[in-house]
C-alpha positions in Angstrom: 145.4 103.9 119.6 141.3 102.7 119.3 140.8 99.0 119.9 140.3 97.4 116.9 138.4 93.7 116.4 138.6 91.9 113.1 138.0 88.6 111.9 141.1 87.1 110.7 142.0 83.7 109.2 145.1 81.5 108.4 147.1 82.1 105.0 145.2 80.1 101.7 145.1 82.0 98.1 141.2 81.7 98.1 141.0 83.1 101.5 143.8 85.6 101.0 141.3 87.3 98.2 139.0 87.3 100.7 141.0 88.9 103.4 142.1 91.8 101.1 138.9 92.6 100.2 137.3 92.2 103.6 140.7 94.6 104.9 139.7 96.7 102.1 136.3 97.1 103.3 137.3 97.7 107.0 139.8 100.4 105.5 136.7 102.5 103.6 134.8 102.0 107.0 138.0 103.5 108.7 138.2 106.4 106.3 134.3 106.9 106.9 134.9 108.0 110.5 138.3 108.8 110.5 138.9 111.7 113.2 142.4 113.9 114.8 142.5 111.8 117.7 141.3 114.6 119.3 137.6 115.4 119.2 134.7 113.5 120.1 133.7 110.6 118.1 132.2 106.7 117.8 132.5 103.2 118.4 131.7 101.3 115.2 130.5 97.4 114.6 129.7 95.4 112.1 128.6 91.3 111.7 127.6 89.4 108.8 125.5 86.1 109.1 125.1 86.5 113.1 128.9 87.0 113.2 131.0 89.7 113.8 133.1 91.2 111.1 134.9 94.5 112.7 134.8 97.1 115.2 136.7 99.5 115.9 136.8 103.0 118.1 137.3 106.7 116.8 137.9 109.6 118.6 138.5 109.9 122.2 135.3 108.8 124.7 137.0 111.7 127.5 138.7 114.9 126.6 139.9 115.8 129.5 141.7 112.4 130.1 142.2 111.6 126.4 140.7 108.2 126.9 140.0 106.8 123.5 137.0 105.3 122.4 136.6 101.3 121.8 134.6 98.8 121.2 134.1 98.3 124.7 133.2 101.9 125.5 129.8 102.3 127.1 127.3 105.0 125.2 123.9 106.2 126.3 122.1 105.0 122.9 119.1 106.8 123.2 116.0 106.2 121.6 117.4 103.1 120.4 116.1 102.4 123.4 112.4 101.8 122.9 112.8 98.6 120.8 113.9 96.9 124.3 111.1 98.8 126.0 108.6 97.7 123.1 110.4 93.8 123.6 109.5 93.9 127.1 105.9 94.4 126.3 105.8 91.9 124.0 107.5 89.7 126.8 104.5 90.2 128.8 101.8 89.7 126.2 103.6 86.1 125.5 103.7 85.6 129.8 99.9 86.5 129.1 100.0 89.5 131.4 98.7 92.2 128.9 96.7 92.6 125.9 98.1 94.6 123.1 95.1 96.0 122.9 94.1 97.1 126.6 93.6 100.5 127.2 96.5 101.5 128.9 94.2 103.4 132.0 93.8 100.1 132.5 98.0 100.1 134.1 97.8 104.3 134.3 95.0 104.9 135.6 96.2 108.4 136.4 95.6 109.3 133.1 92.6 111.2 131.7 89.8 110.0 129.9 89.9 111.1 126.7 86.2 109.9 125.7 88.3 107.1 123.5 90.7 104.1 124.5 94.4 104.9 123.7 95.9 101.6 123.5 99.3 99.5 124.5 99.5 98.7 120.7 99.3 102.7 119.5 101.9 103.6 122.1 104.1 101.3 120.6 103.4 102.5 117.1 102.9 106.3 118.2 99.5 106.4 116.8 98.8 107.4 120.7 98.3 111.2 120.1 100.1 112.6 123.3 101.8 115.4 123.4 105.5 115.2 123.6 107.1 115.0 127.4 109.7 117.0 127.0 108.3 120.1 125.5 105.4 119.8 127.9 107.7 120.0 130.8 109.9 123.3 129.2 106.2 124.8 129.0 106.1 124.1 132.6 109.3 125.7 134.0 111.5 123.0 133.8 114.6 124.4 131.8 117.1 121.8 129.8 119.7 121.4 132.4 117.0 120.3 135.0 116.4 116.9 136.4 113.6 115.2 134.3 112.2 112.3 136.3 109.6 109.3 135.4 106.9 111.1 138.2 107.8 114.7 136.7 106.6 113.1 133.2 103.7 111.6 134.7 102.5 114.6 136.2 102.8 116.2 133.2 100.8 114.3 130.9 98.3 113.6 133.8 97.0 117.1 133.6 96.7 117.2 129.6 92.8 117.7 128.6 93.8 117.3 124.7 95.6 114.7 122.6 97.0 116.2 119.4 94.7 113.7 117.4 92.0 111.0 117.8 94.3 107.7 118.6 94.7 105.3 115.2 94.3 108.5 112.7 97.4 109.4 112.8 101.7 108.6 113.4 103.2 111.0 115.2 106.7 110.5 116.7 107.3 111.0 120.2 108.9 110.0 123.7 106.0 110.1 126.2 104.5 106.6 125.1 107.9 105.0 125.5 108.1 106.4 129.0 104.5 105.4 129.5 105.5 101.8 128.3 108.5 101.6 130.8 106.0 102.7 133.7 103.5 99.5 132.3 106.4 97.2 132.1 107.0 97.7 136.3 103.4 97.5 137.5 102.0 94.3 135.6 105.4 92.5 136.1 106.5 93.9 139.3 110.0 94.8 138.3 111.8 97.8 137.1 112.4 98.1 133.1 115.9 97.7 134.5 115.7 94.8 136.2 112.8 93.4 133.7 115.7 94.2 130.8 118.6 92.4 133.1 116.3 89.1 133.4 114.6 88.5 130.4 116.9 90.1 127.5 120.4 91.3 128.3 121.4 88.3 130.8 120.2 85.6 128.4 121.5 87.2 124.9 125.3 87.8 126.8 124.8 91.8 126.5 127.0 92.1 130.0 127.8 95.8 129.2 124.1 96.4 128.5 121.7 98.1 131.3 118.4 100.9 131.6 119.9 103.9 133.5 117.2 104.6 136.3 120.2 106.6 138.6 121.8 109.4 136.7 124.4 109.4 139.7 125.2 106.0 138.9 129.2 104.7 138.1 129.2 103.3 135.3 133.1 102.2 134.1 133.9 102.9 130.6 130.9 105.4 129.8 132.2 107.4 127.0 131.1 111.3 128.0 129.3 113.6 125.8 129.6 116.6 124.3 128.4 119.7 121.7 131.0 122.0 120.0 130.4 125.9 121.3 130.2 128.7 119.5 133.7 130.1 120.0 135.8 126.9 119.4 136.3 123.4 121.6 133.1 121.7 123.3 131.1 121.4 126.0 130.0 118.7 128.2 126.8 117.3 127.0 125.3 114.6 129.3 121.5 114.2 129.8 120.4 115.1 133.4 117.1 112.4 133.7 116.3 110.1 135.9 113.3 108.2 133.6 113.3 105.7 131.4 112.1 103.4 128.7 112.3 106.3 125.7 115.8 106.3 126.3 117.9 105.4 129.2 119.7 102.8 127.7 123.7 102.4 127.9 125.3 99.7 126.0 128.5 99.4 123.6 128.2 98.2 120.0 129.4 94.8 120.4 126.5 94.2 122.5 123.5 95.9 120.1 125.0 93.3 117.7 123.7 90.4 119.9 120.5 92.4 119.9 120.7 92.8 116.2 121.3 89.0 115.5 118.5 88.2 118.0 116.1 90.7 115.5 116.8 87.7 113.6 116.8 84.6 114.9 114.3 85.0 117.8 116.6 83.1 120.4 114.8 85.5 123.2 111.0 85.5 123.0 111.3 83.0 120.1 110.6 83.6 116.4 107.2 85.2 116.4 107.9 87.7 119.3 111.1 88.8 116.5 108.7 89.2 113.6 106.2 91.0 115.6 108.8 93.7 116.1 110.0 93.9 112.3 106.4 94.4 111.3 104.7 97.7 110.8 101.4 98.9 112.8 98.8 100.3 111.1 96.3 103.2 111.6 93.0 102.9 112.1 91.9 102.8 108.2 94.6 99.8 108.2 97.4 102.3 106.5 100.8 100.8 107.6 102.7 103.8 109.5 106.5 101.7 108.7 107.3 101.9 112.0 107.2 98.4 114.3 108.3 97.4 117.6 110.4 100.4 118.6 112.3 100.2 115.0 111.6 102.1 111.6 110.8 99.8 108.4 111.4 101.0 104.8 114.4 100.4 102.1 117.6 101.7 101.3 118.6 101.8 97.9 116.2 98.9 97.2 117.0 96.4 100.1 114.7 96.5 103.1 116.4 97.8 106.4 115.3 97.7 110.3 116.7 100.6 111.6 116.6 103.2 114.5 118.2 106.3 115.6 119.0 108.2 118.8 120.0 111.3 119.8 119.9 112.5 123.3 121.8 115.2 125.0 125.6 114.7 123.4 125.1 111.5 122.4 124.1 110.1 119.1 123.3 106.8 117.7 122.2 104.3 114.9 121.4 101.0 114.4 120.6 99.7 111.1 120.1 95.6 109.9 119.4 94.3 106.6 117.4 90.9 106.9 118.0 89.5 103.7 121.6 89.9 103.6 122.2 89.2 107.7 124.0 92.7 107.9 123.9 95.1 110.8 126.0 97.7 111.3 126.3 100.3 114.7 127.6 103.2 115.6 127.1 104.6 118.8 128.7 108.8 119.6 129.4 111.2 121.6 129.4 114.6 119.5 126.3 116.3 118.8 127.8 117.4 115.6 128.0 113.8 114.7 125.6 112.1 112.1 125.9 108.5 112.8 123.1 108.1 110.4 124.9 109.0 107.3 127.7 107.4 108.3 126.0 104.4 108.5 124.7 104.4 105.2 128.2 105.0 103.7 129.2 101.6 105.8 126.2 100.0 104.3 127.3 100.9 100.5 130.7 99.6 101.2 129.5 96.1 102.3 126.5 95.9 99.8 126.8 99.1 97.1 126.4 95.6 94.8 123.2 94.6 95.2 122.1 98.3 95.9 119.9 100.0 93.6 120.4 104.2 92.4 117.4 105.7 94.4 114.9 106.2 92.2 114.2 109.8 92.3 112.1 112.1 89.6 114.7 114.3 87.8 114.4 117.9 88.2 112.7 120.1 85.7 113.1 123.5 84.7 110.9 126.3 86.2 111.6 129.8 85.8 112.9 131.9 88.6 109.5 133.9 88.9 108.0 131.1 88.7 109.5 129.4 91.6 109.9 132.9 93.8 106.4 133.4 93.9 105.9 130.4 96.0 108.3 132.0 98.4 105.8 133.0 101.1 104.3 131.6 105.0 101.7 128.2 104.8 99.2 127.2 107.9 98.3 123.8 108.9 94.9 123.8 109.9 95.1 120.6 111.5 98.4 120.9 113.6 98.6 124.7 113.6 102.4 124.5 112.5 103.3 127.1 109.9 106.2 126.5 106.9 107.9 129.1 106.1 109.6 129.4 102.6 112.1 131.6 101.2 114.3 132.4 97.9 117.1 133.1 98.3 120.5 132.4 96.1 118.0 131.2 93.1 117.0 128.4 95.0 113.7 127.7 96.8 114.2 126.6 100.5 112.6 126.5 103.6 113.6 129.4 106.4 116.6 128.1 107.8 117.5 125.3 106.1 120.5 124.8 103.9 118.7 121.9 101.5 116.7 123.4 98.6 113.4 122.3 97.0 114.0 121.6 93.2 110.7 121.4 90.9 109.9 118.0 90.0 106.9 118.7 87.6 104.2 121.5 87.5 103.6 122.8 90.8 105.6 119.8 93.0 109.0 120.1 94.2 111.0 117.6 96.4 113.3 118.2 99.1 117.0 117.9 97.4 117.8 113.7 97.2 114.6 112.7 99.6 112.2 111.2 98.0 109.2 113.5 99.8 107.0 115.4 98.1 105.6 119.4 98.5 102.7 119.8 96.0 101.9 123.5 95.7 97.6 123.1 94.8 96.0 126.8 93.7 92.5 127.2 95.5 89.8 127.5 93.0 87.7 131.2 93.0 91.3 133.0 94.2 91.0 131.2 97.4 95.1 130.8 99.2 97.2 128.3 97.2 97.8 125.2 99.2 100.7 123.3 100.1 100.9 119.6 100.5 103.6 117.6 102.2 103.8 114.2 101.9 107.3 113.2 103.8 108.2 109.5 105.2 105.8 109.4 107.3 102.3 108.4 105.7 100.5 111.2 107.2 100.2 113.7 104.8 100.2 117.5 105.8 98.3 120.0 104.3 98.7 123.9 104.6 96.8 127.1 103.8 99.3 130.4 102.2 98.6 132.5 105.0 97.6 136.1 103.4 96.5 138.1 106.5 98.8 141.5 106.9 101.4 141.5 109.2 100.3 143.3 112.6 101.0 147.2 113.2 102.7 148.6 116.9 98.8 148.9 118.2 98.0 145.4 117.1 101.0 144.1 119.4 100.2 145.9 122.4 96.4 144.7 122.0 97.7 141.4 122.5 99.8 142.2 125.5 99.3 140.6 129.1 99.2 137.1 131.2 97.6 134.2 129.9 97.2 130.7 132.2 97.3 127.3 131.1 96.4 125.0 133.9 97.2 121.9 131.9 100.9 123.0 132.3 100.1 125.0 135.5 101.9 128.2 134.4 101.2 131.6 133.4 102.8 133.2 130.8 103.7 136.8 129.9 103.3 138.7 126.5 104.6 141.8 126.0 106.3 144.1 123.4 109.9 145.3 123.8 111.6 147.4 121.2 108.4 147.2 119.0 108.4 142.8 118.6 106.4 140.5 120.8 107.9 137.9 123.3 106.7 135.2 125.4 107.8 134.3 128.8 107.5 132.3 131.6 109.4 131.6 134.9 112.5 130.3 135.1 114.5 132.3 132.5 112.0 131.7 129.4 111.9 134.5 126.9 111.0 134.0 123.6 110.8 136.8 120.4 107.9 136.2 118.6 107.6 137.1 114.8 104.7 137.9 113.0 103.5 136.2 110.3 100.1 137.3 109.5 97.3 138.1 111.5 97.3 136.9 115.1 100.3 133.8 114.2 103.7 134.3 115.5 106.4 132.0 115.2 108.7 131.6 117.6 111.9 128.8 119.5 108.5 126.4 120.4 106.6 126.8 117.5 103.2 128.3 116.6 102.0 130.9 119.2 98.3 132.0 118.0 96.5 134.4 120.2 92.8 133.8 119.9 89.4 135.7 120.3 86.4 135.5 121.2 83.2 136.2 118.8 82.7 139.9 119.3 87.3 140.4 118.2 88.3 140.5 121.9 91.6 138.3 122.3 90.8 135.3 124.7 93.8 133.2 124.8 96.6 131.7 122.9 97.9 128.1 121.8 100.8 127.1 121.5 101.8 124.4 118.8 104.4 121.8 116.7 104.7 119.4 115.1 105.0 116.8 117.9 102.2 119.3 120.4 99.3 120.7 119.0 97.5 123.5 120.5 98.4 124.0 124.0 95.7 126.0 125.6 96.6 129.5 128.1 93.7 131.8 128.8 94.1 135.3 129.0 93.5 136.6 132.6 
């Protein structure tokens, strides 16, 4: 049976009111992540006022030993990660090492000049502009099931001639400044992140199950596995293969993060400025706030503010959330990657405060005719990231391709993702120019996109587009060509992508936006590449 931990008190009829309704609680939590006992699962905590209320394991950390999960289970928490990274900065900028605002060629000098300072500060906040590590690296052979190491990542972003915007304009989420961050953390203090981590935070705050994976190879007793369901029934074993850190890398258990948690708080470590520092939101350069501190996401749920983050990495998932006023956190760390600890947690949260919680406040739906709402149905551009939306009616719904969630109509033209409170504002061009599509999500960066109208390409168009095409800032060439009359992409290394038209000379495609170019005269030049987290990735046609 799962370990369980509970706070428990001697018999008094006050107290024994209490203690049903604090067993009541820790029943719903149960019932919350209740599993067979025989799939993957998570490890649960949860304090109150610095101390800790319950915890509790579900499912079973092995499947091939049917080791259950506990408390004391050992979980890679992902991105979770990068407050600890973002704590070790601040560390150093208390120690007077670094600036906040030093450019950060200043540590990593291997990286380019981009005509304009990227900052430590912007890395932190991911107002940096870099393209995202991982996809970089898939663009340069590397396949998922490869070795990803710290000097791989380097390399990588060493070579990139292009940010995907001017640092400060913009929030963009990503791993490569949290990886950049760990590399900072071990020149200007002379220790790993690992051993940095071990000295300054996880030693002094008691988090002895706590450490930064830098050897994948590593035993590490009671690290819970981690898995993805397949296709035909059962799972698979799902366990990152990197040897890098600082964006992730961290194991830990939940007993642990809530010493971490409490610290958020109380500022025992790095004192009580350091703490607020990392609850409070960066801004761009036009002083926006992005709601997004020290490694953790700010905002409210159901009217109470909340310090959260989430992870997801390989098998494993993850979340941490904390309300400040009411000295609740709550963790769950798993190891399914059909498991979405972040609902989860909310449903915890509701049990231990759904009194003070407010109904989100959400714009009823309207009605809009069918005809109305099909004739939005249709593929939108982003001139400015070069991602495409693509949106469909189906089941007398409006929807984006491929996801299950609809968007119901709000008010003339404006439609909202079912229960988020994001916003897509259809906008008609004046003088019949395309209608425009603007989505504002949680981010405060809002996206705008162009109906794309251009006809969809013929057999002759395809083959025009057909050969190899280099891009030295991944140094790989890639192939186009047609097979059974639709485009694909490859690359070494067992990359082949179908490509589908959608208008002119954009495909979509498993990476994104693939737009072949041309030069003045119509002849095609090149392509780019592009998403939401890499914009524009440069190959010239040879």
């Amino acid at each position: 049976m799962a370990a369980i931990i509970a706070v428990t008190c001697a018999f008094h009829p006050a107290r024994s009111r209490a203690a049903d309704a604090t067993g009541g609680r820790h029943q719903q939590v149960d019932a919350i992540f209740k599993t067979d006992g025989k799939t993957p699962g998570c490890a649960v905590a949860i304090s109150r006022a610095g101390s800790l209320d319950y915890a509790r394991g579900y499912g079973l950390a092995n499947l091939e030993h049917d080791i259950p999960i506990t408390p004391q289970s050992i979980f890679l928490a992902a991105s979770i990660s990068k407050q600890f990274t973002a704590f070790s900065i601040g560390l150093l900028a208390q120690d007077g090492k670094l600036s906040l605002d030093d450019d950060i060629r200043k540590y990593v000098p291997e990286m380019p000049d981009y005509g304009r300072p990227i900052t430590i500060a912007q890395l932190i906040h991911h107002t940096d502009g870099l393209r995202e590590q991982g996809q970089l690296l898939n663009l340069a052979g590397w396949r998922g099931e490869d070795m990803y190491t710290e000097e791989d990542i380097l390399w990588a972003l060493s070579r990139q001639r292009q940010l995907n915007f001017a640092p400060g304009s913009e929030i963009v989420y990503g791993n490569a400044a949290y990886t950049l961050l760990g590399l900072i953390v071990r020149r200007v203090s002379g220790q790993s992140l690992r051993a940095f981590a071990e000295s300054r935070i996880f030693k002094p705050l008691g988090m002895t199950d706590s450490h930064f994976r830098d050897d994948r190879s590593e035993v590490v007793p009671r690290r819970a596995s981690a898995y993805s369901p397949r296709a035909d029934g059962g799972w698979s074993e799902n366990v990152p293969n990197v040897n890098h850190y600082g964006s992730t890398g961290l194991l830990t258990t939940v007993v642990d993060l809530l010493k971490w948690q409490r610290n958020l708080l109380d500022g025992r470590v790095g004192g009580a400025a350091l703490a607020a520092w990392m609850r409070t939101s960066g801004t761009l350069n036009d002083g926006t706030d992005i709601g997004y501190g020290g490694g953790l996401t700010l905002g409210r749920y159901r009217g109470l503010h909340m310090v959260r983050h989430d992870g997801a990495d390989a098998g494993y998932r993850a979340e941490a959330i904390l309300f400040p006023d009411q000295q609740l956190a709550i963790i769950a760390l798993c190891n399914g990657a059909a498991i979405d600890p972040t609902s989860l947690t909310r449903r915890v949260a509701d049990v231990y405060l759904g009194d003070q919680m407010q109904l989100p406040a959400l714009v009823p739906s309207i009605e809009v005719s069918d005809a109305e709402q099909s004739a939005l149905a249709g593929v939108y551009w982003s001139p400015t990231t070069d991602e495409v939306v693509q949106l469909e009616w189906t089941d007398g719904v409006l929807r984006q391709a491929g996801s299950p969630t609809s968007l119901d109509p709000i008010g003339p033209g404006v439609f909202r993702p079912i229960d988020l409170p994001h916003e897509w504002r259809f906008v008609p061009s004046a003088a019949g120019a395309p209608t425009e599509l603007h989505i504002r999500d949680a981010w405060p960066t809002h996206r705008v996109f162009v109906r794309v109208t251009s006809p969809l390409p013929d057999l002759a168009a395809l083959n025009a587009l057909t050969g190899q095409y280099r891009s030295e800032e991944t140094d790989m060439t890639y192939t186009v060509r047609v097979i059974d009359g639709r485009l694909r992409l490859s690359w070494p290394r067992a990359y082949d992508l179908a490509l589908a038209p959608v208008g002119g000379d954009r495909f979509v495609g498993p990476r994104g936006t693939v737009t072949f170019t041309r030069t003045a005269s119509g002849e095609v030049n090149g392509l780019t590449i592009s998403n939401r987290r890499l914009r524009r990735l440069r190959a010239v046609r040879l």
